[in-house]
N, C-alpha and C positions, 0 to 999 in steps of 0.2 A: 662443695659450696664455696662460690667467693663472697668474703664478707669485707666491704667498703669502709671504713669508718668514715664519716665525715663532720666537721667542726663547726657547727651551728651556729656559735654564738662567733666566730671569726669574720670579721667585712665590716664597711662601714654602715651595711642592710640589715645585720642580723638581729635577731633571727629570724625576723620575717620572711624576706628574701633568699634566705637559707632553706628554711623548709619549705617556702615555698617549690625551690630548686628539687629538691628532694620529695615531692611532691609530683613533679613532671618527671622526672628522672624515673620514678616507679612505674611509667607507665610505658616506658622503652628496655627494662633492665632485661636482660637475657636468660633464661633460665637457670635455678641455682644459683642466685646471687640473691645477694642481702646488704642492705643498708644501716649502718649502725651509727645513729643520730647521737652525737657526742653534746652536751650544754642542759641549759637548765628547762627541765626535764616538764613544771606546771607550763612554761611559755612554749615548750614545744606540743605540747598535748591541745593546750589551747588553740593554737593555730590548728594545729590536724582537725579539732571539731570544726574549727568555724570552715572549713572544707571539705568539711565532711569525708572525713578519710579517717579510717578507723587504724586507732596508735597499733594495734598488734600485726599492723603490714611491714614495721620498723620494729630493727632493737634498739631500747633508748636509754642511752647511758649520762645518769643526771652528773651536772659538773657544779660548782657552786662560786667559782671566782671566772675572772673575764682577762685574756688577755688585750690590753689595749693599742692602736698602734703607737702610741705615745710611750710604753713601759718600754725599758730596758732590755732589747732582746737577747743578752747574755744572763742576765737578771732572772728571765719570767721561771723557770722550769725550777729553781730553789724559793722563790720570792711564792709563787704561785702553784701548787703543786696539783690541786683541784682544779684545774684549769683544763677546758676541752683541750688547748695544746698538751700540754702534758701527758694527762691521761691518753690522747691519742696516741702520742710517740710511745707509750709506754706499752698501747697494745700491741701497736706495731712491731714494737722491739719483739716481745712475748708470742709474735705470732698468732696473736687473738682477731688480729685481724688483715687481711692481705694489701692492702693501700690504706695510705691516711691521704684526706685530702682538706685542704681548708684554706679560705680566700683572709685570714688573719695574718696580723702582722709576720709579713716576709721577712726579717732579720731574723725574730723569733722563731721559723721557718727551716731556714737555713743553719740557725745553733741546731735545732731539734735533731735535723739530719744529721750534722757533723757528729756530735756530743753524745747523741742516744743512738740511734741504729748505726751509724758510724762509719766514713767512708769505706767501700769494698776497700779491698787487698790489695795494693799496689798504684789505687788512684790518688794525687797529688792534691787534687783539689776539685770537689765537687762541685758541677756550671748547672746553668740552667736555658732555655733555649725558647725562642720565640719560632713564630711561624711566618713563610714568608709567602705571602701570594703573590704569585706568576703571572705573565701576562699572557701567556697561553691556557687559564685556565686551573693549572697545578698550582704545586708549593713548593716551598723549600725549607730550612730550617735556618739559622743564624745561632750561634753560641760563641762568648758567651754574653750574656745582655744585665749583666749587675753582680753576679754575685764573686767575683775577681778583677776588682777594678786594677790590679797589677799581676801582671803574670812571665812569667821565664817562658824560655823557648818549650822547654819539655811540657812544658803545663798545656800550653798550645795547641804539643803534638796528640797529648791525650784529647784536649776536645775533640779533633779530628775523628778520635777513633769512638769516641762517646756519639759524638753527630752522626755520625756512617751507623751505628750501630741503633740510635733512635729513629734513622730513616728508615733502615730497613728492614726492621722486627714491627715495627709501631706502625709508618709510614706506608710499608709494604712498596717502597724504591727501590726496585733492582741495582744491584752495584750500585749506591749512590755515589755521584762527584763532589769530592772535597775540595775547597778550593783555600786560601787562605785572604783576609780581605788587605786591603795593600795601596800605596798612591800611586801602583803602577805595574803593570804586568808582567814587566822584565823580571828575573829570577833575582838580581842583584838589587832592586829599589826597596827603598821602605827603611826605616830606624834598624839597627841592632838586633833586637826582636823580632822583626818580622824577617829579618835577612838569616837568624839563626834555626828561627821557627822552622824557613821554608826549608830549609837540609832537613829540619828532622821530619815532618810531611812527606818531605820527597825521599825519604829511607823507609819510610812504613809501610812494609809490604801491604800488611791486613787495610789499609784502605784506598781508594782510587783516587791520586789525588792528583789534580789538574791545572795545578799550578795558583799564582795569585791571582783576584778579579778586584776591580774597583769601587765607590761608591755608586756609579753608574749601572753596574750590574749586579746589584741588589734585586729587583726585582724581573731580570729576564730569568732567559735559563741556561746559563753559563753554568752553574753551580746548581745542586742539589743542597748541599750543608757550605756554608760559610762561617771559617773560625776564627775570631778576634780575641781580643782582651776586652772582659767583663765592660770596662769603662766605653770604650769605643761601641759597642755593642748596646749598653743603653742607651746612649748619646744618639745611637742610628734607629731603636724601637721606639725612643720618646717624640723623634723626627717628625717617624712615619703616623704615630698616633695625631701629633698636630695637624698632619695634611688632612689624616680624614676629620677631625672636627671641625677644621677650618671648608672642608669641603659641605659639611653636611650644616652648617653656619647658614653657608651661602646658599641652601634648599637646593644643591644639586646632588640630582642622581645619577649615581652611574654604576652597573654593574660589577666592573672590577673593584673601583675601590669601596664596597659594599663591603668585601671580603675584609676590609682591612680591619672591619668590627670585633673588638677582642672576643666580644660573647659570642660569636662561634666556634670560638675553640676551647672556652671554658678555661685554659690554664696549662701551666707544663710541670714536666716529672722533673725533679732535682736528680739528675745525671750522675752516679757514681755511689750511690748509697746503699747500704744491706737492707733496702727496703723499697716498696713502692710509695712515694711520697708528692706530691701533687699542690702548687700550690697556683690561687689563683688572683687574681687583680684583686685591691681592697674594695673598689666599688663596685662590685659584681653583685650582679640582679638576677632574679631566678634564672632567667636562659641563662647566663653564665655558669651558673652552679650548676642548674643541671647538665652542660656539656664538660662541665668538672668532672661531675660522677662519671659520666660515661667514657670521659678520656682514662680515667683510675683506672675502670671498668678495662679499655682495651689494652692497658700499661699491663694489669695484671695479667691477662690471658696471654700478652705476648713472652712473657717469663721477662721481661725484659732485665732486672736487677740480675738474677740470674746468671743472664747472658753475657750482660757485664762484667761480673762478678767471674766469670768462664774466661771470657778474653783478656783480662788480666793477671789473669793467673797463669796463665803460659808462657814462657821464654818469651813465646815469638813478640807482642806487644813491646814487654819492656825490656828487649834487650837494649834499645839503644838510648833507654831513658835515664 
């Protein structure tokens, strides 16, 4: 039985848009899977009536405090301990439940990860990864996009191996190509960082990597995973999000950049943790939530923490870190 936990009262919607999400999600979940509705527990019941969906299809675990995006996100987990964050991380840790997922404050987010299930064994710093749609149709991934606004060469090299290894358990990308993002192609251009980075990319057996690609080839398909520094990385997600609102502003449609809509992908796994942990946009609306759950959903079956947790643990990864 895979059991989801998910954070109800987390987003700028909840919990309306919460259980709603959780609501649709129920009616795609794959067999042997369970939903565990974390928050306060009368507001969630009450919605399931007025949708007429009966509370014993969910386990519902009451919470009685709210983390806000405004609180302290090194703060909330002592400050707040009844709090669906909490309590999730906690079942998490305990194994009570196999993902935690929740579109609540992101800082809070990423304490939870670090501080309670705790980066695997030999990771430096755990990233987090956007998705990149292709103009052939495909995707790619981008890491990292906020949560290392400074990072060393080595820290780089690990995304690398983190993105290859989200592409292709998750992703289901054969050999994906790694590339590193850079002002220019040549092996030799780019700051310190991106010049120390690419030696250690280009030593790492465990992944294919293809050298540097540019701003421009972000969305072809040069690359499968593209790996930056956290800072560079939001700077290029928050970009792309302006194009599509300014696009969909102007009442145009078009196909590809339809894809660029964050609610089809519901949200990404925080990369590197002794846990599956998921978190998603703070203004996500039932479609978003529900492609949460079900991204949780294919994070857990692909063992993915695991696998990571596998690959770092052998010579081969970190000998040259």
């Amino acid at each position: 039985m895979i059991r989801i936990g998910v954070d109800i009262m987390g987003g700028d919607y909840a919990p309306l848009e919460t259980t709603l999400g959780a609501i649709e999600a129920l009616k795609e979940l794959p067999a042997h899977t369970r939903l565990v509705l974390i928050g306060d527990s009368e507001k969630i019941i009450a919605i399931l009536k007025a949708n007429n969906v009966d509370e014993s299809s969910f386990d519902i675990i009451h919470t009685s405090e709210n983390v806000e995006m405004t609180d302290s996100a090194t703060k909330v987990f002592s400050q707040k301990p009844n709090s669906g964050m909490a309590i999730g991380f906690g079942l998490l840790k305990q194994k009570k439940i196999d993902a935690f997922a929740s579109a609540g404050n992101s800082g809070a987010m990423l304490v939870g990860s670090i501080f309670s299930v705790k980066a695997a064994n030999g990771i430096l710093r755990p990233a987090i990864s956007t998705i990149l749609p292709k103009e052939d149709g495909s995707f790619g991934i981008l890491l990292d996009v906020g949560a290392n606004a400074d990072c060393k060469p080595e820290v780089l090299q690990q995304f690398g191996v983190l993105g290859s290894l989200l592409a292709e358990h998750v992703y289901q990308i054969k050999k994906p190509r790694v590339a590193l993002m850079n002002i220019g192609e040549e092996e030799e251009k780019g700051n310190i960082l991106s010049q120390q980075a690419h030696q250690l990319l280009k030593a790492t057996k465990e992944i294919n990597f293809i050298g540097n690609v540019e701003g421009r080839d972000l969305f072809n398909t040069k690359a499968d995973v593209v790996v930056c520094d956290g800072f560079t990385g939001n700077v290029m997600l928050k970009e792309a999000e302006s194009f599509y609102t300014l696009i969909k502003k102007r009442g145009i449609r078009d196909e590809y950049f339809d894809r660029f809509d964050y609610e089809n992908y519901g949200g990404t796994p925080v990369l590197g943790v002794n846990g599956n942990v998921i978190m998603a946009h703070g203004i996500s609306k039932a479609k978003a939530i529900k492609n949460m759950i079900l991204l949780s959903i294919q994070v857990t079956q692909a063992n993915l923490s695991e696998k990571i947790a596998t690959a770092f643990q052998s010579n081969a990864v970190n000998h040259t870190l």
